[in-house]
VMD Tcl script that builds the backbone (N, CA, C; Angstrom):
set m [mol new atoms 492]
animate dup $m
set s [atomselect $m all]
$s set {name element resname resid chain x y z} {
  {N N UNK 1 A 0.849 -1.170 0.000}
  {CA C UNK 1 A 0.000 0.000 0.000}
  {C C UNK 1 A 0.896 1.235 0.000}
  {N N UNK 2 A 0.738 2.421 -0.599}
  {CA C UNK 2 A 1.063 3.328 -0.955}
  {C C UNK 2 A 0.663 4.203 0.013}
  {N N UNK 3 A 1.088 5.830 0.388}
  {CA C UNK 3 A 0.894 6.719 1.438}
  {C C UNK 3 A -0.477 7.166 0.809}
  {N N UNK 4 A -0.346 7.472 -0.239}
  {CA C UNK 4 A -1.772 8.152 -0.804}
  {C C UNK 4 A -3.238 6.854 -0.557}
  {N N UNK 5 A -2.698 5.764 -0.702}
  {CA C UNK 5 A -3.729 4.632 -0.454}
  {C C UNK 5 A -4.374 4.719 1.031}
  {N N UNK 6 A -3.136 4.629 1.660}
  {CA C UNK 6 A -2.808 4.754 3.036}
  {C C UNK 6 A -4.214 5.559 3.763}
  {N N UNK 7 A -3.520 6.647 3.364}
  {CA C UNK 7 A -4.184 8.016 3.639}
  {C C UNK 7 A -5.956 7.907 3.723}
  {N N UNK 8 A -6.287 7.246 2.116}
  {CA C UNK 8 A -7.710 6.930 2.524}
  {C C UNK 8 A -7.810 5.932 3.297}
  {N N UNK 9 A -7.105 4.880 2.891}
  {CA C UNK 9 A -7.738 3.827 4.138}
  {C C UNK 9 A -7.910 4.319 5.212}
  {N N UNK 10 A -6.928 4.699 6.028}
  {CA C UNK 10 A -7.157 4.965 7.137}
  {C C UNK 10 A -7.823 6.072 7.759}
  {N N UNK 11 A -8.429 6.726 7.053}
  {CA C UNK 11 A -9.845 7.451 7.446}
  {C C UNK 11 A -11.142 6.502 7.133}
  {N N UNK 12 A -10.939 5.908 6.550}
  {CA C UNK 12 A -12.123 4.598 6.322}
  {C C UNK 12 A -11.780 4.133 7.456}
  {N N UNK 13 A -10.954 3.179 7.970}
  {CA C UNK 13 A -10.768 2.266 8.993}
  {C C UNK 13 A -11.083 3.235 10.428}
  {N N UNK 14 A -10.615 4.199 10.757}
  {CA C UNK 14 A -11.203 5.077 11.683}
  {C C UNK 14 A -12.696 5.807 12.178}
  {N N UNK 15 A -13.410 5.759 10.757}
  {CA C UNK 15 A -14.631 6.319 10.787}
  {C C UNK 15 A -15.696 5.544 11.075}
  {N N UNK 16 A -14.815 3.451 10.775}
  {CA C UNK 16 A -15.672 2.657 10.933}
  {C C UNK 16 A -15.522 2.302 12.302}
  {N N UNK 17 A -14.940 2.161 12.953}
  {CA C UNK 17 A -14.555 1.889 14.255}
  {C C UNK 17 A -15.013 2.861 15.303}
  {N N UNK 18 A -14.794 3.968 14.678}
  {CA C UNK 18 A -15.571 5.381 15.668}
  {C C UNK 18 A -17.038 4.668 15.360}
  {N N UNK 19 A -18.035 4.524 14.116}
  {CA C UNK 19 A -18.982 4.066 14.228}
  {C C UNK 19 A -19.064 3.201 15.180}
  {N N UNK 20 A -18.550 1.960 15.033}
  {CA C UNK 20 A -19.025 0.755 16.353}
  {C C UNK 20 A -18.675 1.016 17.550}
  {N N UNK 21 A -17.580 1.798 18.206}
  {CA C UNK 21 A -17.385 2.438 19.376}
  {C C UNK 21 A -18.568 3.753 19.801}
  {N N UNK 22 A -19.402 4.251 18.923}
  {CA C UNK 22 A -20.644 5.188 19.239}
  {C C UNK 22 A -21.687 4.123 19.710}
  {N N UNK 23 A -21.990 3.151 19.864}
  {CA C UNK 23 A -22.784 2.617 20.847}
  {C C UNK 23 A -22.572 2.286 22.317}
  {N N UNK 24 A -21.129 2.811 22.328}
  {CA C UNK 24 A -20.393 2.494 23.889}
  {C C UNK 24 A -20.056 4.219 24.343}
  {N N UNK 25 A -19.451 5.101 23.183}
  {CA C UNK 25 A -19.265 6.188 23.574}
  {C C UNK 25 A -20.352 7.157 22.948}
  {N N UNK 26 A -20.343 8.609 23.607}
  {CA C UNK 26 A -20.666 9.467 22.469}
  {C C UNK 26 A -19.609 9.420 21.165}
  {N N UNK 27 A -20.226 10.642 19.891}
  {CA C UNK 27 A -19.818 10.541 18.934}
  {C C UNK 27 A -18.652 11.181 18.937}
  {N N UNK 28 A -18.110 11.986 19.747}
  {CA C UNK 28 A -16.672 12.731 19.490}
  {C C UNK 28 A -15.829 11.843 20.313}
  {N N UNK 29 A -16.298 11.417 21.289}
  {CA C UNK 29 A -15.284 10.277 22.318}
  {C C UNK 29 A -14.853 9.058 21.561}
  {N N UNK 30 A -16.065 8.647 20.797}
  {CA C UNK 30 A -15.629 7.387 19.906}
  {C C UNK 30 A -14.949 7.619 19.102}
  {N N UNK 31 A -14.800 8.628 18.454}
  {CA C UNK 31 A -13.862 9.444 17.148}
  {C C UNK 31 A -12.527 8.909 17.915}
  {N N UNK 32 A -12.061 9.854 19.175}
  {CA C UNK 32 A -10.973 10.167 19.282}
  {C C UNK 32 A -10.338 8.952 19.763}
  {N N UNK 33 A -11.075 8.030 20.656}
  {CA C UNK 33 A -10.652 6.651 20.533}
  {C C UNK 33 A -10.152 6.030 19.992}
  {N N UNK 34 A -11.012 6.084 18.157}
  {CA C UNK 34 A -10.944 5.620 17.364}
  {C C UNK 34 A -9.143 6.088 16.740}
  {N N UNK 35 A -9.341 7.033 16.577}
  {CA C UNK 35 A -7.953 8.082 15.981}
  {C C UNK 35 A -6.840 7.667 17.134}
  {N N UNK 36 A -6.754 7.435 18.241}
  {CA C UNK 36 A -6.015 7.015 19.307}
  {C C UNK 36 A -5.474 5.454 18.822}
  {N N UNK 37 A -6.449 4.455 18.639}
  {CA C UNK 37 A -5.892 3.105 19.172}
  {C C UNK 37 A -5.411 3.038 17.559}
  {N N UNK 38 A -5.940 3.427 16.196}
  {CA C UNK 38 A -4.796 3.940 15.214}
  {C C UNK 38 A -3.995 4.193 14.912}
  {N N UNK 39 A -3.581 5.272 15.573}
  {CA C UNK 39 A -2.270 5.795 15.836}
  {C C UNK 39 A -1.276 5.171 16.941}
  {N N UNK 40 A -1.772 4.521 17.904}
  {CA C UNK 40 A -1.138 3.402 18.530}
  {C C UNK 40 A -0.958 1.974 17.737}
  {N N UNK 41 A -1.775 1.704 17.132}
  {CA C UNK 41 A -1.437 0.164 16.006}
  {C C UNK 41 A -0.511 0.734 14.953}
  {N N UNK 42 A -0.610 1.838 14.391}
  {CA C UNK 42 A 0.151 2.123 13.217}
  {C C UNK 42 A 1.043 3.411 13.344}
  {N N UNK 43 A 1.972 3.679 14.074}
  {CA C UNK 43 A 2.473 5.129 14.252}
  {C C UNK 43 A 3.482 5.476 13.478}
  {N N UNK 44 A 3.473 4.603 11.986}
  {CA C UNK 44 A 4.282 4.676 11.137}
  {C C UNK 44 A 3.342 4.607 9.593}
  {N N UNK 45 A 2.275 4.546 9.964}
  {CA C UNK 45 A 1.833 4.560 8.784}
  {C C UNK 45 A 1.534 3.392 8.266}
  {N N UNK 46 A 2.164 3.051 6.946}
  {CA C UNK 46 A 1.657 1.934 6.007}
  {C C UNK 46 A 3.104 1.669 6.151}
  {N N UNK 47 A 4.319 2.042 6.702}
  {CA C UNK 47 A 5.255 1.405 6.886}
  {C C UNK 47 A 5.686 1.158 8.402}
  {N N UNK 48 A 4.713 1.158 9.197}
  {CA C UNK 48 A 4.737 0.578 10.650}
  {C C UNK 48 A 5.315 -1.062 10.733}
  {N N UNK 49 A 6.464 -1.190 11.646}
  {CA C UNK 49 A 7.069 -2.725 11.266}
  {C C UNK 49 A 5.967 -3.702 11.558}
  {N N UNK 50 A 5.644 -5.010 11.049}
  {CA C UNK 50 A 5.060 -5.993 11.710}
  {C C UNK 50 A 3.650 -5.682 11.238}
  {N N UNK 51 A 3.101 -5.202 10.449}
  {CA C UNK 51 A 1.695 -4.654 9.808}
  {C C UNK 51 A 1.756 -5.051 8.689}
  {N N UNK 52 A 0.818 -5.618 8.344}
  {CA C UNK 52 A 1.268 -5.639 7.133}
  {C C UNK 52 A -0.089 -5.094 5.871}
  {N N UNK 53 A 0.065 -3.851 5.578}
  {CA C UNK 53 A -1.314 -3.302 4.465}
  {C C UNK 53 A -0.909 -3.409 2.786}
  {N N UNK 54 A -2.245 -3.767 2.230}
  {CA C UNK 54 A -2.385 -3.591 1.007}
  {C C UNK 54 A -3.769 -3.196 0.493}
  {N N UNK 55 A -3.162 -2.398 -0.734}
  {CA C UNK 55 A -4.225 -2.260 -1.256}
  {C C UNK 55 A -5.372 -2.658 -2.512}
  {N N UNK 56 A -6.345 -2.818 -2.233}
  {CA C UNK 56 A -7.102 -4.379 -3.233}
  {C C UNK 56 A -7.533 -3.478 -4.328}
  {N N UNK 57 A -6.735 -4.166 -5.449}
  {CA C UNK 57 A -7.226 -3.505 -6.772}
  {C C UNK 57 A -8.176 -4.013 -7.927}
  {N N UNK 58 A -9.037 -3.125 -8.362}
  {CA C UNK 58 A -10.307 -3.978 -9.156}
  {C C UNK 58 A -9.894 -4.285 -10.111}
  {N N UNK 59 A -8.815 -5.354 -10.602}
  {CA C UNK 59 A -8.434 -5.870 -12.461}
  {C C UNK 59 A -9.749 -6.601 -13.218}
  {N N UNK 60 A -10.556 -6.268 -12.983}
  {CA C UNK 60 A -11.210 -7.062 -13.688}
  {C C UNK 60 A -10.999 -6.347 -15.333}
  {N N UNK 61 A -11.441 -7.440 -16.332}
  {CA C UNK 61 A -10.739 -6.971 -17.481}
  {C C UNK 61 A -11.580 -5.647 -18.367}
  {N N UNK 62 A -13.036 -6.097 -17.415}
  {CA C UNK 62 A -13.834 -4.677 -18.132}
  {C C UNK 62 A -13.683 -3.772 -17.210}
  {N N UNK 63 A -13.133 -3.496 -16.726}
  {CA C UNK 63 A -12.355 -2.124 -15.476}
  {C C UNK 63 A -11.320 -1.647 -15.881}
  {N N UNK 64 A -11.163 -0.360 -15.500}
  {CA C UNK 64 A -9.995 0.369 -15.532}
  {C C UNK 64 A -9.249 0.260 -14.324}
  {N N UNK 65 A -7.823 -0.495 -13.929}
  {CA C UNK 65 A -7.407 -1.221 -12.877}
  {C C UNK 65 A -7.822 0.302 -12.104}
  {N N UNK 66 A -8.008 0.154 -10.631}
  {CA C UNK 66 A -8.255 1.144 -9.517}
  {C C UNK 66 A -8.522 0.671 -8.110}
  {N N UNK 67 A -8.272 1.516 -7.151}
  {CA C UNK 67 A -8.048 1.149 -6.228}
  {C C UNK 67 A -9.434 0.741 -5.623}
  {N N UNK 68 A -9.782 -0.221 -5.351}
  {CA C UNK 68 A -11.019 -1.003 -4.954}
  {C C UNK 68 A -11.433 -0.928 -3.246}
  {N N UNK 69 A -10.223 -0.932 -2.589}
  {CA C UNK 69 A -9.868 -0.877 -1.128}
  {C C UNK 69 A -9.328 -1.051 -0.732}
  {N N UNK 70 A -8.800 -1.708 0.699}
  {CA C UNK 70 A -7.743 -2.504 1.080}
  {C C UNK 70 A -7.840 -3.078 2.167}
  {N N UNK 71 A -6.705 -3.731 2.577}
  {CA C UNK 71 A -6.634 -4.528 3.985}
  {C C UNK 71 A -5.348 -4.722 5.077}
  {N N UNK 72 A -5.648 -4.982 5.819}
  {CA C UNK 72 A -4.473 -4.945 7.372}
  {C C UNK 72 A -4.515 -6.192 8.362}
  {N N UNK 73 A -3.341 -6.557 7.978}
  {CA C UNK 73 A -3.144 -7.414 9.147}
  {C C UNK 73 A -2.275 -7.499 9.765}
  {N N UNK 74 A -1.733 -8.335 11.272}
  {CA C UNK 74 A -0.556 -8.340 11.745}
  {C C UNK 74 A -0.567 -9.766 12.173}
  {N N UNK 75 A 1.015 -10.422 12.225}
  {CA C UNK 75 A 0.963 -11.682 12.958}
  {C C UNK 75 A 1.046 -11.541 14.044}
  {N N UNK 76 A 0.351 -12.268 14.728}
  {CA C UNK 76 A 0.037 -11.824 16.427}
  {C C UNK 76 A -0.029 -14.051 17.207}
  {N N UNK 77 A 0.271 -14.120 18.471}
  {CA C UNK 77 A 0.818 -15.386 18.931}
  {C C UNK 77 A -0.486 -15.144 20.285}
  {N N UNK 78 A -1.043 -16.394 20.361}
  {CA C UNK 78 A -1.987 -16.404 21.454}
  {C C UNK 78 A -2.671 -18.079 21.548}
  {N N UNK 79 A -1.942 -18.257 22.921}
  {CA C UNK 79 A -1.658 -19.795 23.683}
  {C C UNK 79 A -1.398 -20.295 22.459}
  {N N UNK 80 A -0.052 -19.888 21.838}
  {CA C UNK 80 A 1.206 -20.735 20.635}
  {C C UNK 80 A 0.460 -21.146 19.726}
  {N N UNK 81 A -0.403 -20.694 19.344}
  {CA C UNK 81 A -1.128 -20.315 17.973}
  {C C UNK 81 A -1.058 -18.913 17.235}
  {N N UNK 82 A 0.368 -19.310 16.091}
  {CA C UNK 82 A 0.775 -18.135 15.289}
  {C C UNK 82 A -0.794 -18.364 14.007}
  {N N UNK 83 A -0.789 -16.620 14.148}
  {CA C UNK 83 A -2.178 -16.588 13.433}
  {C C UNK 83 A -1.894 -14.971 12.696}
  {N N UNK 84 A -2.490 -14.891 11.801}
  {CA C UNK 84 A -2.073 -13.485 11.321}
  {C C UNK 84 A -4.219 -12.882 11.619}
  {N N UNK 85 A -3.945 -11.678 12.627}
  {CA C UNK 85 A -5.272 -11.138 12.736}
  {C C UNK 85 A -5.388 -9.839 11.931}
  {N N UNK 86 A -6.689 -10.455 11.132}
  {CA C UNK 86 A -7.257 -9.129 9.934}
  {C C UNK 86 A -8.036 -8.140 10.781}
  {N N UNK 87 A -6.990 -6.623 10.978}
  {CA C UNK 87 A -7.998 -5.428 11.748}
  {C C UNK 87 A -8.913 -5.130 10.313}
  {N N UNK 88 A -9.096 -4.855 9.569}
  {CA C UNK 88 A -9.653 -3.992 8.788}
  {C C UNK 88 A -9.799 -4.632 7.223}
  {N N UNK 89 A -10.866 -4.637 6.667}
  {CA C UNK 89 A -10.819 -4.831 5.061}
  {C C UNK 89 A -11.851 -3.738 4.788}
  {N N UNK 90 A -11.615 -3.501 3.680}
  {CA C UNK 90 A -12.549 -2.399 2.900}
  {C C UNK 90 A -12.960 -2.882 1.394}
  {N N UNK 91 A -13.610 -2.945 1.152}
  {CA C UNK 91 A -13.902 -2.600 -0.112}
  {C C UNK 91 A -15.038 -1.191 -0.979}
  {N N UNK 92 A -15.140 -0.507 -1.742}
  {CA C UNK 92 A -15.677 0.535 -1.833}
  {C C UNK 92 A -16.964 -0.132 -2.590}
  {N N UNK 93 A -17.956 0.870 -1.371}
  {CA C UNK 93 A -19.151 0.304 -1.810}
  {C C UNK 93 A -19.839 -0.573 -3.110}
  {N N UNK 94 A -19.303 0.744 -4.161}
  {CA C UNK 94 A -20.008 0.538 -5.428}
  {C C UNK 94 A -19.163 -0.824 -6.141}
  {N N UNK 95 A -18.127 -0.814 -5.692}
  {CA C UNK 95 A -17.572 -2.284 -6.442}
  {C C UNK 95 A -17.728 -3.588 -5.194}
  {N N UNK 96 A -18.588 -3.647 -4.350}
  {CA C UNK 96 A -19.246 -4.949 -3.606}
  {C C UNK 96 A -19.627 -5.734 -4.639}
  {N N UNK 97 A -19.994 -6.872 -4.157}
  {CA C UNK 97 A -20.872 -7.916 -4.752}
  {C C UNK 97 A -19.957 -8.350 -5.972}
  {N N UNK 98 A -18.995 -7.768 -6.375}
  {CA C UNK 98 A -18.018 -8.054 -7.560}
  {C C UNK 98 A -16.766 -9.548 -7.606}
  {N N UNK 99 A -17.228 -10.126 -6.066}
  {CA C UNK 99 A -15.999 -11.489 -5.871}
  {C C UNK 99 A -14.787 -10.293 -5.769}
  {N N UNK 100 A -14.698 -8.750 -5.621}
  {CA C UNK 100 A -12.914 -8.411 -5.004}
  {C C UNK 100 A -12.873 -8.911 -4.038}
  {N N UNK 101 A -14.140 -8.668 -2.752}
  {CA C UNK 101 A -13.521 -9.412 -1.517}
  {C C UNK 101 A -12.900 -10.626 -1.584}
  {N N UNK 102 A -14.048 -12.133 -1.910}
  {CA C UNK 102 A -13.330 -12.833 -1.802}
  {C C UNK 102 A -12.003 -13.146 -2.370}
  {N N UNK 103 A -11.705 -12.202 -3.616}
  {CA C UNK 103 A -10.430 -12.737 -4.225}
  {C C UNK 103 A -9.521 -12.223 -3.364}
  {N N UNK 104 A -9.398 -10.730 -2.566}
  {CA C UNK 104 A -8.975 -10.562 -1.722}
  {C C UNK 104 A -8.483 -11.477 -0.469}
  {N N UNK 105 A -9.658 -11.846 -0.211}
  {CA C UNK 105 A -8.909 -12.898 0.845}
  {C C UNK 105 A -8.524 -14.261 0.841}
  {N N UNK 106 A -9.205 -14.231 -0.661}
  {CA C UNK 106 A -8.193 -15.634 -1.001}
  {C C UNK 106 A -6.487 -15.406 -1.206}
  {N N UNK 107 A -6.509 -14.162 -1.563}
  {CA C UNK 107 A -4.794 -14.019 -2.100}
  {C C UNK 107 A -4.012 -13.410 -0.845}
  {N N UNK 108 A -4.897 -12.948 -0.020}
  {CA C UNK 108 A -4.051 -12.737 1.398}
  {C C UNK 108 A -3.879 -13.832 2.164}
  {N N UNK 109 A -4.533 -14.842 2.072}
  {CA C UNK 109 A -3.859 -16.609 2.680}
  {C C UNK 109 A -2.650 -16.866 2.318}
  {N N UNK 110 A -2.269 -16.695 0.810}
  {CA C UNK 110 A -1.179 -16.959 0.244}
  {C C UNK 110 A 0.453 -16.147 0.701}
  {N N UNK 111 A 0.082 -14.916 1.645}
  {CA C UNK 111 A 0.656 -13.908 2.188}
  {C C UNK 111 A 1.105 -14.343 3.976}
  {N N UNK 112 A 0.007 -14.424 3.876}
  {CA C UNK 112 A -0.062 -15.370 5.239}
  {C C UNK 112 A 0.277 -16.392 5.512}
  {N N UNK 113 A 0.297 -17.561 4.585}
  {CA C UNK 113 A 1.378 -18.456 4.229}
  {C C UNK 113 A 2.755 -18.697 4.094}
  {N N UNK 114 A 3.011 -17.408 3.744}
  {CA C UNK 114 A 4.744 -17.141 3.203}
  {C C UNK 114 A 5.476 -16.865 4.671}
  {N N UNK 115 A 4.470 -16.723 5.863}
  {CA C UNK 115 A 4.910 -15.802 6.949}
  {C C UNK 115 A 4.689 -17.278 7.872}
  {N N UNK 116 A 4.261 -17.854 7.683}
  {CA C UNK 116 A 4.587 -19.847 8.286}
  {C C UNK 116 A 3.589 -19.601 9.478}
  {N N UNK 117 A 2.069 -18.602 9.038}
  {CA C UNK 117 A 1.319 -18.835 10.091}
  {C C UNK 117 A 0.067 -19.629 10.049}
  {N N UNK 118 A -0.468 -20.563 11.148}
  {CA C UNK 118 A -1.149 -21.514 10.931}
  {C C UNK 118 A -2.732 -21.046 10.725}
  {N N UNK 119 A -3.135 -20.023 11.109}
  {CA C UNK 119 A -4.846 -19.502 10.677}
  {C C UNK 119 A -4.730 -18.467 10.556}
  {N N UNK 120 A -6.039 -17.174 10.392}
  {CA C UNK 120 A -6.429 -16.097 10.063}
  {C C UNK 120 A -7.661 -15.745 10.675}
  {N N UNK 121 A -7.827 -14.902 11.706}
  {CA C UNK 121 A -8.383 -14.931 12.651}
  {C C UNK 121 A -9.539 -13.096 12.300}
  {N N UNK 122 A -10.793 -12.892 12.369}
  {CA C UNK 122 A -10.716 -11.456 11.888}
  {C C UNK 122 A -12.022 -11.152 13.032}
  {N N UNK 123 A -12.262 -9.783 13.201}
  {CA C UNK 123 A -13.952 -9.658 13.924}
  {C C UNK 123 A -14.729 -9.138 12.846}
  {N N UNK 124 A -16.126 -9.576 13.164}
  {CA C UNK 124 A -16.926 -8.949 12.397}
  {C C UNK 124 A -18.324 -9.277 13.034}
  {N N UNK 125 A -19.376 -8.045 13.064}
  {CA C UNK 125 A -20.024 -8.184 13.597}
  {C C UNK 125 A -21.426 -9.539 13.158}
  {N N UNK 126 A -22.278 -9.596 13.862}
  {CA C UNK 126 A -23.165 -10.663 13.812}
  {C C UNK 126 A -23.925 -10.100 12.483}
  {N N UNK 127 A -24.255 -8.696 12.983}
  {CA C UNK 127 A -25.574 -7.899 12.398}
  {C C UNK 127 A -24.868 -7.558 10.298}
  {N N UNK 128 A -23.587 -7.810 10.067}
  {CA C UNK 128 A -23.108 -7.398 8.973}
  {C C UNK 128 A -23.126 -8.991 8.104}
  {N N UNK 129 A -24.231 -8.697 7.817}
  {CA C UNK 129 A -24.256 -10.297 6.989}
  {C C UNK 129 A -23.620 -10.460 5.850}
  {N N UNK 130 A -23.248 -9.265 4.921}
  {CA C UNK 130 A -22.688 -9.841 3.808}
  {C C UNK 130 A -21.583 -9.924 4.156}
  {N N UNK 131 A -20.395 -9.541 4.788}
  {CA C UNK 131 A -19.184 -9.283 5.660}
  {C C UNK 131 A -19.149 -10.754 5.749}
  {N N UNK 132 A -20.326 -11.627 6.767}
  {CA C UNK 132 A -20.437 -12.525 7.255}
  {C C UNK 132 A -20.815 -14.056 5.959}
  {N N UNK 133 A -21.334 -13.886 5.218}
  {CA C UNK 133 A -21.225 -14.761 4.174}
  {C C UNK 133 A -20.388 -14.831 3.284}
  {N N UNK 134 A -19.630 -13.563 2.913}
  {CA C UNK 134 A -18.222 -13.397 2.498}
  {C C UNK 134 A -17.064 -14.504 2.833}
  {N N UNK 135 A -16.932 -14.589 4.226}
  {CA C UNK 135 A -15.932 -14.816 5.322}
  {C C UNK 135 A -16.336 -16.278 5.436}
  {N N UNK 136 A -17.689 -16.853 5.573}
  {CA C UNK 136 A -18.282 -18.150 5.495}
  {C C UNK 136 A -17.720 -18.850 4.012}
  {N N UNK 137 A -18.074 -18.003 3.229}
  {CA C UNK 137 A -17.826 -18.678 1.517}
  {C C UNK 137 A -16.391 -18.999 1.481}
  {N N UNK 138 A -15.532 -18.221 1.993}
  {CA C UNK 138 A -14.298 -18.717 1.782}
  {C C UNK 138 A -13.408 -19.278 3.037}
  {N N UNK 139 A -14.226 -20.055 3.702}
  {CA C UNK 139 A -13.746 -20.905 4.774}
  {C C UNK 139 A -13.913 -20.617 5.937}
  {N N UNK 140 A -14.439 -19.627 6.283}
  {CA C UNK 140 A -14.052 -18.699 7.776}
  {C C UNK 140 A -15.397 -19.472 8.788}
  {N N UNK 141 A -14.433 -19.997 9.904}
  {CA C UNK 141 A -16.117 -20.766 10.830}
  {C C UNK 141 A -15.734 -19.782 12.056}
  {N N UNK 142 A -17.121 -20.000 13.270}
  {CA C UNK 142 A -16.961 -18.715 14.132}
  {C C UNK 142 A -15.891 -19.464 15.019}
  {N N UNK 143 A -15.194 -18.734 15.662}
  {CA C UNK 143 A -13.991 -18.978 16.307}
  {C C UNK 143 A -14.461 -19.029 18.180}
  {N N UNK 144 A -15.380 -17.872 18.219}
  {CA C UNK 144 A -15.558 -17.132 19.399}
  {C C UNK 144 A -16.716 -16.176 19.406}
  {N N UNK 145 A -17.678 -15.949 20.267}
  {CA C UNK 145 A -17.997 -14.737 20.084}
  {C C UNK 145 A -17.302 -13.814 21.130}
  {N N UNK 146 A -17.293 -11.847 20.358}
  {CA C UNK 146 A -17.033 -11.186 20.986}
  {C C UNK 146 A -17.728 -10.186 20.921}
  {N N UNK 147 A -17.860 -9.557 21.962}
  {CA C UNK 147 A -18.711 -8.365 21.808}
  {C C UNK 147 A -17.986 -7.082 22.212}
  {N N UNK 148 A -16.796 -6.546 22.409}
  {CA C UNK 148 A -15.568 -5.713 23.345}
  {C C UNK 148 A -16.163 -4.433 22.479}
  {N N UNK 149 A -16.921 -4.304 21.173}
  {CA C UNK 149 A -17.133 -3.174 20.985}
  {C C UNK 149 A -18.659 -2.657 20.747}
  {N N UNK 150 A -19.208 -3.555 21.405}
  {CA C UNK 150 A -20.588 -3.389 21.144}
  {C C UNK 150 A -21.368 -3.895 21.734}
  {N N UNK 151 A -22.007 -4.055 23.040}
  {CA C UNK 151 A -22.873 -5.095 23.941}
  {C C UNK 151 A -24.259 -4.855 22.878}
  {N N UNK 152 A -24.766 -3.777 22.371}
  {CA C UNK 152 A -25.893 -4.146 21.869}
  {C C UNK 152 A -26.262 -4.917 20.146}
  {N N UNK 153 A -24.493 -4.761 19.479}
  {CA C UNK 153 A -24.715 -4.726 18.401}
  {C C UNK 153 A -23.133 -6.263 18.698}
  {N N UNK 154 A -23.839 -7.490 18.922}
  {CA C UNK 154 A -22.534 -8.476 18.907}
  {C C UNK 154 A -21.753 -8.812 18.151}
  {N N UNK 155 A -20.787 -9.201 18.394}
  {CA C UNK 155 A -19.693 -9.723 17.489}
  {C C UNK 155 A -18.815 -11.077 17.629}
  {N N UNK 156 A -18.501 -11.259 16.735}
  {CA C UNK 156 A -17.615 -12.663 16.812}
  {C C UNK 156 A -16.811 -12.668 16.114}
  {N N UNK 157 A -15.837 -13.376 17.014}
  {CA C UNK 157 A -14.478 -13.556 15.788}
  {C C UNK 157 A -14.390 -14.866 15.096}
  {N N UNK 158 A -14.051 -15.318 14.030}
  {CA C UNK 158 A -13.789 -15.794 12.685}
  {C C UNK 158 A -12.668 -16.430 12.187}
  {N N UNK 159 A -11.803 -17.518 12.007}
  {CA C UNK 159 A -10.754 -17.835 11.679}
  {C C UNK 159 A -10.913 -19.195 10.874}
  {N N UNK 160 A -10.313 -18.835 10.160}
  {CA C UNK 160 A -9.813 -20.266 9.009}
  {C C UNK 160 A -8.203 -20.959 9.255}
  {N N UNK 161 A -8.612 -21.857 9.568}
  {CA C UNK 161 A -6.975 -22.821 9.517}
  {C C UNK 161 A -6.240 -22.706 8.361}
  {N N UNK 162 A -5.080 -22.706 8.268}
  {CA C UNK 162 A -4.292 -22.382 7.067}
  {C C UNK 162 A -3.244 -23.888 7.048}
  {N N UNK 163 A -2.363 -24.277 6.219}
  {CA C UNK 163 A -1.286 -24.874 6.210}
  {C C UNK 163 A -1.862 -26.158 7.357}
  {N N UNK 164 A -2.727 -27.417 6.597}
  {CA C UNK 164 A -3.134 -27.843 7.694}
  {C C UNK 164 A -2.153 -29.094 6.826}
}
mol reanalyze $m
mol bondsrecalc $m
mol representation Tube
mol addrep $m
């Protein structure tokens, strides 16, 4: 991912997170939260060590290649299960429903692979169903539920075994 990519993502990834943190905070508290634990995960940007972002591009052949969205993950170790956890995917509205996601996360396994980790672990809420059949279609079973950002609006986390 590029600084200019960067740049949008991460006002996307902030604005969505301030969203799901406004059912726990008001709307300026959840903002700054939001802009806080950001700038604590990434205080380097798109070249923060141990992060790893890209950005998902629409090739389809009747498209003009463009930036479609992107995604973030980091390898992270919990009770000696190396797992790479997805904070964030995007895709831009109007190109949904197009298979970028899933090709997206089919080709970030292959990334995740190279890095010798055994699953892919992501949150997403209950209530976001296409998010959630997305993540189902290409292997993802529920892992856990969590709810840490939302008691009224639940969540669960998601992981697919990799390198079995």
């Amino acid at each position: 991912m590029n600084a200019a990519d960067f740049a949008a993502f991460n006002e996307i990834s902030i604005r969505v997170l301030a969203g799901a943190l406004e059912k726990e905070f008001p709307p300026a508290a959840a903002a700054e939260k939001a802009e806080a634990e950001q700038k604590e995960l990434l205080p380097d940007g798109c070249d923060t060590e141990g992060q790893y972002l890209f950005s998902v591009i629409d090739s389809n052949p009747d498209a003009t290649e463009q930036t479609a969205g992107g995604l973030w993950f980091s390898p992270l170790n919990r009770d000696g299960v190396n797992f790479a956890f997805l904070f964030f995917i995007f895709i831009e509205p109007e190109l949904r429903g197009k298979g970028i996601g899933s090709t997206a996360m089919e080709l970030i396994e292959a990334e995740v692979e190279k890095l010798g980790l055994q699953a892919i672990r992501l949150h997403v809420l209950k209530s976001n169903l296409p998010a959630v059949r997305v993540y189902e279609k290409t292997g993802y079973n529920i892992f856990m539920n969590y709810n840490g950002y939302s008691k009224d609006n639940p969540g669960m986390i998601m992981e697919k075994i990799l390198n079995k």
